[in-house]
N, CA and C atoms as a LAMMPS dump frame, in Angstrom:
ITEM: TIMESTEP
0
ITEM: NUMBER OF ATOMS
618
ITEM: BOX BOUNDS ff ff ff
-5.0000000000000000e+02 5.0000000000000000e+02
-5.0000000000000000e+02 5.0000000000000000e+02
-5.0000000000000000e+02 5.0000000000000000e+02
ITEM: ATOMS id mol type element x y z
1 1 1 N 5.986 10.95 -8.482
2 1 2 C 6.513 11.77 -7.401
3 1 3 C 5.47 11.915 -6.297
4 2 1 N 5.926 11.64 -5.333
5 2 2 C 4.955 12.08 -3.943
6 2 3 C 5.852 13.048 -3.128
7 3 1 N 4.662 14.046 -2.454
8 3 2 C 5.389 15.305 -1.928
9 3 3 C 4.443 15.536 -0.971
10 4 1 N 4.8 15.683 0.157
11 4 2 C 3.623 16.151 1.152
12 4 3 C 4.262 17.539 2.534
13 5 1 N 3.409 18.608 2.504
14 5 2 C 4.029 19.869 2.69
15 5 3 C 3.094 20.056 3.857
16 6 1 N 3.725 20.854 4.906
17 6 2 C 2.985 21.143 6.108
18 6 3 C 2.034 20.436 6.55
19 7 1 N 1.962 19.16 6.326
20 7 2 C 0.921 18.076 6.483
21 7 3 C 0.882 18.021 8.193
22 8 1 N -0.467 18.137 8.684
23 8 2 C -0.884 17.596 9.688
24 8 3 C -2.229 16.857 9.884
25 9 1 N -2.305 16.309 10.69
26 9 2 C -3.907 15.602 11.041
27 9 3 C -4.757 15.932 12.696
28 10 1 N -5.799 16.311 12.873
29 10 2 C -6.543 16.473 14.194
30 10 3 C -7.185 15.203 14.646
31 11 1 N -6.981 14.255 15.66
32 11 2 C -7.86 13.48 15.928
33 11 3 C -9.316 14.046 16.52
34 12 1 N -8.361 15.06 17.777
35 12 2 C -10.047 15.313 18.249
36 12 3 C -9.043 16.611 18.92
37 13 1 N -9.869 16.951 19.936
38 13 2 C -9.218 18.525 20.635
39 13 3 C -8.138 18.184 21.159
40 14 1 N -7.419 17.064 22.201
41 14 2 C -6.757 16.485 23.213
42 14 3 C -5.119 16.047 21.692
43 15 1 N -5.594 15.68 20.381
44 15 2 C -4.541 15.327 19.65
45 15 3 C -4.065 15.267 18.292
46 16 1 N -3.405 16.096 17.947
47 16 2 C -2.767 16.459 16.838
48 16 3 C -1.603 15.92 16.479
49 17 1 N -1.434 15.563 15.118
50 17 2 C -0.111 14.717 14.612
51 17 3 C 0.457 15.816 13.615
52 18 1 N 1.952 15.943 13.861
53 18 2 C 2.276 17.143 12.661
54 18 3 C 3.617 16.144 12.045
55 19 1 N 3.526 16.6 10.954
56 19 2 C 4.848 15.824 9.788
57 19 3 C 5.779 16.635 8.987
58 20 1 N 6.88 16.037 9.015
59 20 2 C 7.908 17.152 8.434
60 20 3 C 7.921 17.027 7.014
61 21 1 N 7.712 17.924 5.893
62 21 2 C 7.868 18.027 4.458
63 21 3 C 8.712 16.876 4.328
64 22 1 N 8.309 16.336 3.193
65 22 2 C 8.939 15.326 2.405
66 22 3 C 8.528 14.901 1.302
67 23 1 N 9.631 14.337 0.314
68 23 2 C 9.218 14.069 -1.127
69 23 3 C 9.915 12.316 -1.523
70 24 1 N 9.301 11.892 -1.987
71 24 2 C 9.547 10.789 -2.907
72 24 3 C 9.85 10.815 -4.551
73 25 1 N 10.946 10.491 -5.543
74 25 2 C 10.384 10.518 -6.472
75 25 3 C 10.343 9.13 -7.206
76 26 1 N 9.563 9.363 -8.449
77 26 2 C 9.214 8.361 -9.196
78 26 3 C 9.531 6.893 -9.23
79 27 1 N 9.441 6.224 -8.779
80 27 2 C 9.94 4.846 -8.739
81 27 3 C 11.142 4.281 -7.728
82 28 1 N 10.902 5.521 -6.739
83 28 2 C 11.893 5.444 -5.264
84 28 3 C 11.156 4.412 -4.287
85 29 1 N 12.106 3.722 -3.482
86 29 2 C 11.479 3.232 -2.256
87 29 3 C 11.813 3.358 -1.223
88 30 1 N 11.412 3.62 -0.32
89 30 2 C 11.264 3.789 0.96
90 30 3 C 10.816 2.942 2.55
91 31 1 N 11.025 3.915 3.118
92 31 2 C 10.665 3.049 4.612
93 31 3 C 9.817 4.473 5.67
94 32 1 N 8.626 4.438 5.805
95 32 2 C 8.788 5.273 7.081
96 32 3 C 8.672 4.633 8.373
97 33 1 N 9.85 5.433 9.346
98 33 2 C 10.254 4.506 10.674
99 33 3 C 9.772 5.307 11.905
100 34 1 N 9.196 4.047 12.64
101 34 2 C 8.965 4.806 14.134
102 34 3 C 8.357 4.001 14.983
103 35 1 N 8.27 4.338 16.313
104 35 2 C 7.762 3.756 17.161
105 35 3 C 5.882 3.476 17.096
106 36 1 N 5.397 2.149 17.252
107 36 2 C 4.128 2.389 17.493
108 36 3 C 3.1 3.481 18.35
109 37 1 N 2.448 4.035 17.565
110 37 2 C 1.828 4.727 17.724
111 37 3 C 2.028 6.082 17.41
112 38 1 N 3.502 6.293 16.972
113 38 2 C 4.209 7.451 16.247
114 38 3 C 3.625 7.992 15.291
115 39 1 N 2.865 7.832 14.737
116 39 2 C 1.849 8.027 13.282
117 39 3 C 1.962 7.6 12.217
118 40 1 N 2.894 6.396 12.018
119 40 2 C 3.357 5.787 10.646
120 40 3 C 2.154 5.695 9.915
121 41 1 N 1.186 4.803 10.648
122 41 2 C 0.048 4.36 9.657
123 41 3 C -0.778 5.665 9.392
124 42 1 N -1.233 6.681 10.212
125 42 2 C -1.44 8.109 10.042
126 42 3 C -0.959 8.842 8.64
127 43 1 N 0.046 8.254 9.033
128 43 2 C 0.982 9.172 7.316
129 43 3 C 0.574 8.818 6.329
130 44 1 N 0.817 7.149 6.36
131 44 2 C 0.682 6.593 5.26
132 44 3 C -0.899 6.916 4.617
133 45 1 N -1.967 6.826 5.606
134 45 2 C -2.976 6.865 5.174
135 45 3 C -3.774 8.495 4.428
136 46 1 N -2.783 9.189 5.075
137 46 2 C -3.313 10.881 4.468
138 46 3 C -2.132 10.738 2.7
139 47 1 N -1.275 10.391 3.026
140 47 2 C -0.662 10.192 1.9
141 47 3 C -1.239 9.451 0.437
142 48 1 N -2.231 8.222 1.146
143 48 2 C -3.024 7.341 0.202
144 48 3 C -3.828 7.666 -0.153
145 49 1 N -4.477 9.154 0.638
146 49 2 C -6.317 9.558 0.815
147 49 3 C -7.107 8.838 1.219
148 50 1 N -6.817 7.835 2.428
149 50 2 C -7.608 7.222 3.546
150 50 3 C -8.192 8.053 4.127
151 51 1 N -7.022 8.97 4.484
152 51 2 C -7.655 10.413 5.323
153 51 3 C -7.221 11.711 4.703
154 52 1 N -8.06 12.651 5.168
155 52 2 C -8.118 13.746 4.314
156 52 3 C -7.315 14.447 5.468
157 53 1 N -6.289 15.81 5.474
158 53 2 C -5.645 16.402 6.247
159 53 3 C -5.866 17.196 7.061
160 54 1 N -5.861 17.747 8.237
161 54 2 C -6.157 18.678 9.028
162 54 3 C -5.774 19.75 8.347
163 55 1 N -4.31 20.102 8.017
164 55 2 C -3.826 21.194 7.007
165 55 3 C -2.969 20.659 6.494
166 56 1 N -2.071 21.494 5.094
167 56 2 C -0.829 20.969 4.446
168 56 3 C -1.683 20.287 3.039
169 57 1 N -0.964 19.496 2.338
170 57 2 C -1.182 19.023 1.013
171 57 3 C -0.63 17.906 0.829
172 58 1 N -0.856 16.774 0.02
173 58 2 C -0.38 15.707 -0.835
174 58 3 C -0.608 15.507 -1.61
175 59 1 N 0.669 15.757 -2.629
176 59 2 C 0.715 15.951 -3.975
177 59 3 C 1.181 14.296 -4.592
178 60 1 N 1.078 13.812 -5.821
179 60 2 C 0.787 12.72 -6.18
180 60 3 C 1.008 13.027 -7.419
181 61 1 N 2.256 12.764 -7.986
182 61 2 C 2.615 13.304 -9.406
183 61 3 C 1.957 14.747 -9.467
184 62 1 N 1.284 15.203 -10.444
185 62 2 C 0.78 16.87 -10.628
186 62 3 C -0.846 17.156 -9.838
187 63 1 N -1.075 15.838 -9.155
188 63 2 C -2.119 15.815 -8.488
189 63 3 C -2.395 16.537 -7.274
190 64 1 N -3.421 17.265 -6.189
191 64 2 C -3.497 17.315 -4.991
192 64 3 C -4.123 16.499 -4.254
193 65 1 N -4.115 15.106 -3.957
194 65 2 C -4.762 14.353 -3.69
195 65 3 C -6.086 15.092 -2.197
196 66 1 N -5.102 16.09 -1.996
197 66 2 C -6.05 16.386 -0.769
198 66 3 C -7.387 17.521 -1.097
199 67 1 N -7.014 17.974 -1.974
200 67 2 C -7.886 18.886 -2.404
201 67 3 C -8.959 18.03 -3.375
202 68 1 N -8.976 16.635 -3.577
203 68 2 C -9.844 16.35 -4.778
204 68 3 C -11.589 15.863 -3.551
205 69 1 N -12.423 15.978 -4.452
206 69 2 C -13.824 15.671 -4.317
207 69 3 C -13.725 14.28 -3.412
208 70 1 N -14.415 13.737 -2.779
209 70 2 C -14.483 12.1 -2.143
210 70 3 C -14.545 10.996 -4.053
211 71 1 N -15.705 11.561 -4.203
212 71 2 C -15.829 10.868 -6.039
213 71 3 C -14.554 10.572 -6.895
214 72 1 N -13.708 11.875 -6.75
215 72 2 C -12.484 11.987 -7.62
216 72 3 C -11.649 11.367 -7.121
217 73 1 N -11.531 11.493 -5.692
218 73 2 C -10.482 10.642 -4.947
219 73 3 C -10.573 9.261 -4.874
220 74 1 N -11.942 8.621 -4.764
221 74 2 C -11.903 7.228 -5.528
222 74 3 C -11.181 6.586 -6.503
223 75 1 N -11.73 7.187 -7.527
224 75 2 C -11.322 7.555 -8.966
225 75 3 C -9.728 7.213 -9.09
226 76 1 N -8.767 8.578 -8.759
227 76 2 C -7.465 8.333 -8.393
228 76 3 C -6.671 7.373 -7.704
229 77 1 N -7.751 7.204 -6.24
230 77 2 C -7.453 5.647 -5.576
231 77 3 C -7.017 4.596 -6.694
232 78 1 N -8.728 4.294 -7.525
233 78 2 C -8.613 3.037 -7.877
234 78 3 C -7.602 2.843 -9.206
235 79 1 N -6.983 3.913 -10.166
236 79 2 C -6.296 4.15 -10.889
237 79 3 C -4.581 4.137 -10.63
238 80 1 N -4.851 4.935 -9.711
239 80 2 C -2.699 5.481 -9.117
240 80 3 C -2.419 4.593 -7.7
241 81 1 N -3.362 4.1 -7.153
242 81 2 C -2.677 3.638 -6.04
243 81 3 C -2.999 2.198 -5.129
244 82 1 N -1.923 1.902 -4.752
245 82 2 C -2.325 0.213 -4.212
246 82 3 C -1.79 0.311 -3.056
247 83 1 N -2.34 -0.567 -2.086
248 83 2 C -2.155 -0.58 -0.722
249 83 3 C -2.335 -1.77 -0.162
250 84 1 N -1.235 -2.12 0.823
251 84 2 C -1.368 -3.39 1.318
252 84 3 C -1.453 -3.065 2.936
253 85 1 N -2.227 -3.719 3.384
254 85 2 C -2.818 -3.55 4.845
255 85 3 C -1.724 -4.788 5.784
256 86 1 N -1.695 -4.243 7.014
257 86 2 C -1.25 -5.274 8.188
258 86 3 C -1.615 -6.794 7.709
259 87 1 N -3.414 -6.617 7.672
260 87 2 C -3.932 -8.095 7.491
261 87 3 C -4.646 -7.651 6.122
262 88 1 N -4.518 -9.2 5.479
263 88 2 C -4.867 -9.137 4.055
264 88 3 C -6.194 -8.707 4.063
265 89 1 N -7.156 -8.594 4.819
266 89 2 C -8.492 -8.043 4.666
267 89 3 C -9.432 -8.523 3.227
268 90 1 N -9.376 -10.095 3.465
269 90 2 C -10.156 -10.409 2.333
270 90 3 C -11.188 -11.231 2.645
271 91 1 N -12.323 -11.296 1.618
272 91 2 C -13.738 -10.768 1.707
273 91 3 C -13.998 -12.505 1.807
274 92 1 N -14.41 -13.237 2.846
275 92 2 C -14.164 -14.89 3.24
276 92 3 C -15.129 -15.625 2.434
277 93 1 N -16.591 -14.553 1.825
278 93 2 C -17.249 -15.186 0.867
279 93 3 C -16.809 -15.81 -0.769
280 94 1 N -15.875 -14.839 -0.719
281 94 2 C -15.404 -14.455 -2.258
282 94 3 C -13.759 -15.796 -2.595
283 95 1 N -13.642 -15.952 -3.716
284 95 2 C -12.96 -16.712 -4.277
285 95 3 C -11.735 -15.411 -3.775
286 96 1 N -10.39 -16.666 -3.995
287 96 2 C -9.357 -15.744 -4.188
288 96 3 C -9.388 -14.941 -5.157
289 97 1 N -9.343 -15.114 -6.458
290 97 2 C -9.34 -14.45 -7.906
291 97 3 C -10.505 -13.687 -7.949
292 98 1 N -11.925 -13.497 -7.197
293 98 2 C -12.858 -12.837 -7.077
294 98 3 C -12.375 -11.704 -6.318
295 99 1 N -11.722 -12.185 -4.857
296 99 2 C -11.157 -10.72 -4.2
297 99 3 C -9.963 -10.202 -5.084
298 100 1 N -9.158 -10.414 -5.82
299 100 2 C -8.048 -9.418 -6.422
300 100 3 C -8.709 -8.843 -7.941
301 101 1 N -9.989 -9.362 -8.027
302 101 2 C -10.902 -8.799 -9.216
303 101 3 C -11.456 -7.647 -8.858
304 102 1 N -12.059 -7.766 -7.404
305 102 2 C -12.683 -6.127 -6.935
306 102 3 C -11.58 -4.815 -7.509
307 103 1 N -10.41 -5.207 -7.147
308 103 2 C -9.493 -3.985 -7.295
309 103 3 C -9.928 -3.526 -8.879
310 104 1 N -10.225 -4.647 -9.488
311 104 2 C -10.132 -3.772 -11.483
312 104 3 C -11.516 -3.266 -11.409
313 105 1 N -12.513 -3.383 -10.866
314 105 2 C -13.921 -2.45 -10.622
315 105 3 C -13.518 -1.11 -10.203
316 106 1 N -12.493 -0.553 -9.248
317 106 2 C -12.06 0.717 -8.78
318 106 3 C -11.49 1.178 -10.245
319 107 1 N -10.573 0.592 -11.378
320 107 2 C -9.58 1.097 -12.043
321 107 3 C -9.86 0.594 -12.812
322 108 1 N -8.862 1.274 -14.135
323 108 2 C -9.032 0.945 -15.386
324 108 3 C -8.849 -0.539 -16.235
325 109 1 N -8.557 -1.898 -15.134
326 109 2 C -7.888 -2.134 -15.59
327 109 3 C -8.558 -3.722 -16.356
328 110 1 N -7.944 -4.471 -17.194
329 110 2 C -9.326 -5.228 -17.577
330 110 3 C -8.68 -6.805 -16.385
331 111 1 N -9.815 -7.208 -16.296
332 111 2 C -10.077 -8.437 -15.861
333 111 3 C -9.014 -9.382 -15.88
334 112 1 N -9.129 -9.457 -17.33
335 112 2 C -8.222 -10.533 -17.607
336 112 3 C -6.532 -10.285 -16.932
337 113 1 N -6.026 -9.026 -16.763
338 113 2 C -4.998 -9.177 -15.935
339 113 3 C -4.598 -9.272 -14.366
340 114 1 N -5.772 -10.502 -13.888
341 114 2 C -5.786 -11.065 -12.593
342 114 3 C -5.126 -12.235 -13.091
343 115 1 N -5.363 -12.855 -14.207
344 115 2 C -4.47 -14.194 -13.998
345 115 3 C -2.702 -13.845 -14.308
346 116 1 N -2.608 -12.398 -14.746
347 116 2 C -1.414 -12.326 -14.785
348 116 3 C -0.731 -12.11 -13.618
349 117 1 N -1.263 -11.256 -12.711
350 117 2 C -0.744 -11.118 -11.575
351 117 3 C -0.625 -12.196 -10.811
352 118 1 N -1.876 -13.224 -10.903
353 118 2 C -1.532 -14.041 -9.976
354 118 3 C -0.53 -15.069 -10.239
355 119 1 N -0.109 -15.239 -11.788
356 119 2 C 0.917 -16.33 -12.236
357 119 3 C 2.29 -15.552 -11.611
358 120 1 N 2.335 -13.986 -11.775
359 120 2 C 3.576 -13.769 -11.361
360 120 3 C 3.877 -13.407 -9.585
361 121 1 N 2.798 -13.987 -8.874
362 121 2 C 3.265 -13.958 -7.44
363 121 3 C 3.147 -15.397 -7.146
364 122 1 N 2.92 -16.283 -8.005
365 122 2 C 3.004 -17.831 -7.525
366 122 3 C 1.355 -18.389 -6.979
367 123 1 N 0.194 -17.61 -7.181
368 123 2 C -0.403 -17.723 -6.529
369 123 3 C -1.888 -18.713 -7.583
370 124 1 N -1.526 -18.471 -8.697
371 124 2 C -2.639 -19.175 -9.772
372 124 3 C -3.26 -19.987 -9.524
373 125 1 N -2.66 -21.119 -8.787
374 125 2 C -3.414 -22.3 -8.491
375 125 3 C -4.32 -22.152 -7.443
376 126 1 N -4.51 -21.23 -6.367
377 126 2 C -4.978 -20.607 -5.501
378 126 3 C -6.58 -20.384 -5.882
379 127 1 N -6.865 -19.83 -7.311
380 127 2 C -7.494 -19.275 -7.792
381 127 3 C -9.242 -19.325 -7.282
382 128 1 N -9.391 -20.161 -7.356
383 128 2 C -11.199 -20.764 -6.841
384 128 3 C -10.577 -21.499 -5.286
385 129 1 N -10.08 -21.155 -4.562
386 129 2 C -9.812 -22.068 -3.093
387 129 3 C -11.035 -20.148 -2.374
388 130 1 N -10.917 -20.778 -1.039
389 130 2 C -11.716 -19.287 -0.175
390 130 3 C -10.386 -19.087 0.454
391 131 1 N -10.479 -17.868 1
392 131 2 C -9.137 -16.868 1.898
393 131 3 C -8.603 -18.152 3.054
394 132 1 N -10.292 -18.848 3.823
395 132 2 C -9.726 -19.945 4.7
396 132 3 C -9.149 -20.87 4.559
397 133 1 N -9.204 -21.682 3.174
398 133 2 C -7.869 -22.394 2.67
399 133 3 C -6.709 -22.08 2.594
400 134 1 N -6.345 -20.992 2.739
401 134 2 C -5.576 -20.523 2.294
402 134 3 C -4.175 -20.105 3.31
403 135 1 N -3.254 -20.179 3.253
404 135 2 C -1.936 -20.022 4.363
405 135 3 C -1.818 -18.347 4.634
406 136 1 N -1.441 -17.96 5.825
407 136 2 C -0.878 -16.777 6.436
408 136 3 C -0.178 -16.166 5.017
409 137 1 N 0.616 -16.734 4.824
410 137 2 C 1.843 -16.192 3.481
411 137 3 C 1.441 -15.6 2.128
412 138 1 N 0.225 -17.065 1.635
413 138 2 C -0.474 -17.161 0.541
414 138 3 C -1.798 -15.548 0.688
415 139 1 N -2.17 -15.508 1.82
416 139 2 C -2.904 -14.705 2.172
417 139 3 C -2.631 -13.115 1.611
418 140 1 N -1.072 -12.763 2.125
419 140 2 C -0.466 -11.962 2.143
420 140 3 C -0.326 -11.746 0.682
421 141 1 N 0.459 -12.253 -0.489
422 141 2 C 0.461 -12.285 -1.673
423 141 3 C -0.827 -12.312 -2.125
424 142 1 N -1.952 -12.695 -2.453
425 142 2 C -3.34 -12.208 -2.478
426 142 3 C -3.452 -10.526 -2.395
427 143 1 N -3.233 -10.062 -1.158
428 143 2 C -2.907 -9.132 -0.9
429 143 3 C -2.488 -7.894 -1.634
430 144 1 N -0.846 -8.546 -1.844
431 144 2 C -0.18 -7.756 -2.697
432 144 3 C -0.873 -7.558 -4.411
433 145 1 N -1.183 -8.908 -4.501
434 145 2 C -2.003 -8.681 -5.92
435 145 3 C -3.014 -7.868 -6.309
436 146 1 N -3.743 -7.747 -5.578
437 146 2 C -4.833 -6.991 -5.243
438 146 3 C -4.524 -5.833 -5.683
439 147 1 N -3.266 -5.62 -4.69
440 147 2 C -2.873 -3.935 -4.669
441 147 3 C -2.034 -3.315 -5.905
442 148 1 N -1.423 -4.438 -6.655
443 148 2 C -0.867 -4.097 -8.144
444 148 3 C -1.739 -4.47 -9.286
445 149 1 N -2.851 -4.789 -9.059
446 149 2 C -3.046 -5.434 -10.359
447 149 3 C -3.454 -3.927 -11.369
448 150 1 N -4.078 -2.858 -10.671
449 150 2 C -4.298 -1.645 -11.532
450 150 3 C -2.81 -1.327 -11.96
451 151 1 N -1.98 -1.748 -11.633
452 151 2 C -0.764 -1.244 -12.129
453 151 3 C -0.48 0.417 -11.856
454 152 1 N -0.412 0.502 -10.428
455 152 2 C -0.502 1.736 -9.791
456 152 3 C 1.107 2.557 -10.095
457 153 1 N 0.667 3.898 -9.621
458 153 2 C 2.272 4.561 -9.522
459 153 3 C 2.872 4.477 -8.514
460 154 1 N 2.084 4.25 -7.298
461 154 2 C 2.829 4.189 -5.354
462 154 3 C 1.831 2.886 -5.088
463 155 1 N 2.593 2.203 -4.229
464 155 2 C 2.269 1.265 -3.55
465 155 3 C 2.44 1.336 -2.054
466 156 1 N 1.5 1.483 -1.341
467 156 2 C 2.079 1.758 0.218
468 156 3 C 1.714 0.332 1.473
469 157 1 N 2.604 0.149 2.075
470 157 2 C 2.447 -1.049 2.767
471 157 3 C 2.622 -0.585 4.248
472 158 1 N 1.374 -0.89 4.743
473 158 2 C 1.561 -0.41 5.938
474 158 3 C 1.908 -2.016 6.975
475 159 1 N 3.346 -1.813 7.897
476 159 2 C 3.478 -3.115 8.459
477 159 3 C 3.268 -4.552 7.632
478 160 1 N 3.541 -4.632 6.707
479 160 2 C 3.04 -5.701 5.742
480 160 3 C 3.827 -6.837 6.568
481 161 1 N 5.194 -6.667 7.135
482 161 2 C 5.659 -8.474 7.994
483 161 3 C 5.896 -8.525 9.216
484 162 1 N 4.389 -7.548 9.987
485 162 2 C 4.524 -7.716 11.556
486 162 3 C 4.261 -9.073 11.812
487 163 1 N 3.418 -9.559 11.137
488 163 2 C 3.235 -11.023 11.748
489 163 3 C 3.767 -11.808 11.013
490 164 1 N 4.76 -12.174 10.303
491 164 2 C 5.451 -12.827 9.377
492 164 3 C 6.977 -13.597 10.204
493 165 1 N 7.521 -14.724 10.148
494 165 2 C 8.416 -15.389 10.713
495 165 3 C 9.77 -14.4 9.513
496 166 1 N 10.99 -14.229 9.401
497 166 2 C 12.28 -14.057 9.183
498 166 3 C 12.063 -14.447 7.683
499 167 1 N 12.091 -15.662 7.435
500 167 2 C 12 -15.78 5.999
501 167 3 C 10.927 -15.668 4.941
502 168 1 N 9.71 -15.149 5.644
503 168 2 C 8.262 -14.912 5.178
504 168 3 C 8.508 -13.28 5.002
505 169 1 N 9.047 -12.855 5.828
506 169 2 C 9.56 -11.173 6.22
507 169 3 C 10.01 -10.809 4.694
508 170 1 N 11.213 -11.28 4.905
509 170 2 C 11.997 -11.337 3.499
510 170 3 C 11.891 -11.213 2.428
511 171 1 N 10.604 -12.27 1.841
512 171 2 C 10.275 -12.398 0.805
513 171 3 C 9.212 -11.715 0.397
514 172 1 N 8.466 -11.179 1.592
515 172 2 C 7.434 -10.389 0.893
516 172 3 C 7.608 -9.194 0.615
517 173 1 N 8.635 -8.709 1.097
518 173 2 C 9.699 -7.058 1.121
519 173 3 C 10.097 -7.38 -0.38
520 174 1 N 10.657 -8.559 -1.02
521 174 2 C 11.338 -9.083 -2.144
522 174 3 C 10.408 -8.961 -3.188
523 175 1 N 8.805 -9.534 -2.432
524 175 2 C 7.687 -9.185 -3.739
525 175 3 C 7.391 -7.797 -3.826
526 176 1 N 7.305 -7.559 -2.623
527 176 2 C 6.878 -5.772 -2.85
528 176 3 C 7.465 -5.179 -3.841
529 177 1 N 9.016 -5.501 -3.915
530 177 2 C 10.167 -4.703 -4.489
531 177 3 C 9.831 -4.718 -6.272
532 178 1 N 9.642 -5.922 -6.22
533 178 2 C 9.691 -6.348 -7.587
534 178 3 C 8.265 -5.932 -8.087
535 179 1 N 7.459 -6.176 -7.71
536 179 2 C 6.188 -5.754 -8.242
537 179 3 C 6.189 -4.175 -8.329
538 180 1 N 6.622 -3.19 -7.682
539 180 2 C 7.043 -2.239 -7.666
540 180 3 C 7.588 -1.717 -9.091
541 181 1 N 8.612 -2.628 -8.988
542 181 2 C 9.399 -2.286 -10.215
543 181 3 C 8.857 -3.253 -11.448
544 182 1 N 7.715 -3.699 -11.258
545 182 2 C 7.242 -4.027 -12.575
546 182 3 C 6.177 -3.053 -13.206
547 183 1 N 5.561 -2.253 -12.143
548 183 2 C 4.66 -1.357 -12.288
549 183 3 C 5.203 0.132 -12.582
550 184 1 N 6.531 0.129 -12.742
551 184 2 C 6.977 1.13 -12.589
552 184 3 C 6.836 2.515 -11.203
553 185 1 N 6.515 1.654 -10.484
554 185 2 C 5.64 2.365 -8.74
555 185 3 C 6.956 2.754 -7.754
556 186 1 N 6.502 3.773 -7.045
557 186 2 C 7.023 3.778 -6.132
558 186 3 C 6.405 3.242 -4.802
559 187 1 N 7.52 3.058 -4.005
560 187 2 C 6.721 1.979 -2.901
561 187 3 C 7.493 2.615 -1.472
562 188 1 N 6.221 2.616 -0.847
563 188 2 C 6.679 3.655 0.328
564 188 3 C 5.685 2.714 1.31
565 189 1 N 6.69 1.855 2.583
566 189 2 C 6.275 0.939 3.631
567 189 3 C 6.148 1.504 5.141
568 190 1 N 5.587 1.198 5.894
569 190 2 C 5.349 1.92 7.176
570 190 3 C 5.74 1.017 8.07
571 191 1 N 7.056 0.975 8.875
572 191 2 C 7.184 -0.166 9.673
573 191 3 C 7.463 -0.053 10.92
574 192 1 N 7.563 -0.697 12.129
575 192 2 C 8.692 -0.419 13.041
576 192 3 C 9.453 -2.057 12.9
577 193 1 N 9.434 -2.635 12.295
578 193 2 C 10.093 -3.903 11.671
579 193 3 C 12.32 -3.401 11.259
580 194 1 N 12.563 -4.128 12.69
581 194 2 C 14.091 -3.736 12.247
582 194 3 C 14.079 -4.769 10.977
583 195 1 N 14.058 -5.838 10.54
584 195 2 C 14.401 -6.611 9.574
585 195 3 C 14.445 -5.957 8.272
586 196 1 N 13.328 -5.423 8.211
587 196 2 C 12.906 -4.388 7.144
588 196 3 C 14.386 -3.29 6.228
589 197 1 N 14.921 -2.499 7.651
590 197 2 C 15.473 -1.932 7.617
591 197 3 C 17.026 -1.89 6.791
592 198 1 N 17.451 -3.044 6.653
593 198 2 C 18.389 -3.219 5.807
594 198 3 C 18.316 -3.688 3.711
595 199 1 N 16.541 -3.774 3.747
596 199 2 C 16.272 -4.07 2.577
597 199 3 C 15.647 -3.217 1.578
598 200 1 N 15.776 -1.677 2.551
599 200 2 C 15.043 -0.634 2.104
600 200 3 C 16.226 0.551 2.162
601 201 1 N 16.785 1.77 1.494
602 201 2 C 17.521 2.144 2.767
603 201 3 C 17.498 3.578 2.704
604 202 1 N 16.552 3.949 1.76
605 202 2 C 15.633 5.442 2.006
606 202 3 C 14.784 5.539 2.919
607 203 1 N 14.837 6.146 4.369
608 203 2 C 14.056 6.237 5.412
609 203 3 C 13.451 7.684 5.835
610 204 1 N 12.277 7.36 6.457
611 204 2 C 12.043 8.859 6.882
612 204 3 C 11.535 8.39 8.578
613 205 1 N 12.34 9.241 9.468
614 205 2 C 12.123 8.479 11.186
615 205 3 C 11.231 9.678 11.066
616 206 1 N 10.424 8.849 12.049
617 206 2 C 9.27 9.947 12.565
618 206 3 C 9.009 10.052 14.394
């Protein structure tokens, strides 16, 4: 369950973002919708504990994510939650299977279930190539692996197919879904992507 109550954020004196109560539960998915610069990624990120709140709370199953220590909130990060960024943000030194290994250093989870993840996003053979071998698409799934392999409870995707062609769009909304529901996760996406919109159809406009 995710629940977030009187939530706001301060950038600086000149700007404040405020959000209307809302809840997710257990293995729900979602969409939050809005115009750029509306605060989608804002949300998403006080919701993840990217950022900590101006006021209000985010609750995270029986958790307060906002009230925990920076240490603890790691901790919880690398255990309950996965996140997929705009751009795959991977590390150009590192093997593919080396970057979706960092994630099991945050979490509990052992090693050896990187080759599972990566057999079930298609990506195995990938394994020892660098990020620059590697395709826009292929990139993206990397990505996603990364962000499930702790086998989280929420998965949050911020813009995950702004730069993606129609049928790249598609399918990675299709992996999200499923990996989701292999993790038993709920998955809550941040878009202004109309395509999106018909493959999700719990929304919150902002």
């Amino acid at each position: 369950m995710i629940r977030i109550k009187e939530l706001s954020y301060r950038f600086d004196e000149q700007k404040e973002l405020s959000f209307p109560d809302w809840s997710l539960t257990p293995k729900e998915h979602a969409l939050i919708l809005g115009p750029s610069g509306g605060g989608k990624t804002t949300l998403l990120h006080l919701m993840s504990g990217l950022l900590k709140p101006t006021t209000g709370e985010v609750m995270i199953g029986d958790t307060c994510i906002s009230d925990l220590s920076n240490s603890r909130l790691d901790r919880f990060r690398g255990d309950h939650i996965g996140f997929v960024f705009q751009k795959p943000h991977l590390i150009p030194s590192l093997t593919v299977k080396a970057n979706i290994r960092l994630a099991t250093f945050l979490g509990k989870t052992s090693a050896d279930k990187v080759a599972d993840v990566m057999e079930d996003l298609g990506i195995a053979d990938l394994a020892h190539r660098a990020p620059h071998q590697i395709s826009q698409g292929q990139a993206q799934r990397v990505a996603i692996a990364r962000a499930v392999v702790n086998k989280p409870v929420v998965i949050f995707g911020d813009e995950p197919t702004a730069s993606l062609d129609d049928q790249s769009c598609e399918a990675v909304v299709d992996l999200l879904k499923a990996q989701a529901r292999a993790c038993g996760a709920s998955l809550v996406l941040a878009t202004h992507d109309y395509r999106v919109k018909s493959q999700i159809k719990n929304h919150l406009n902002l």
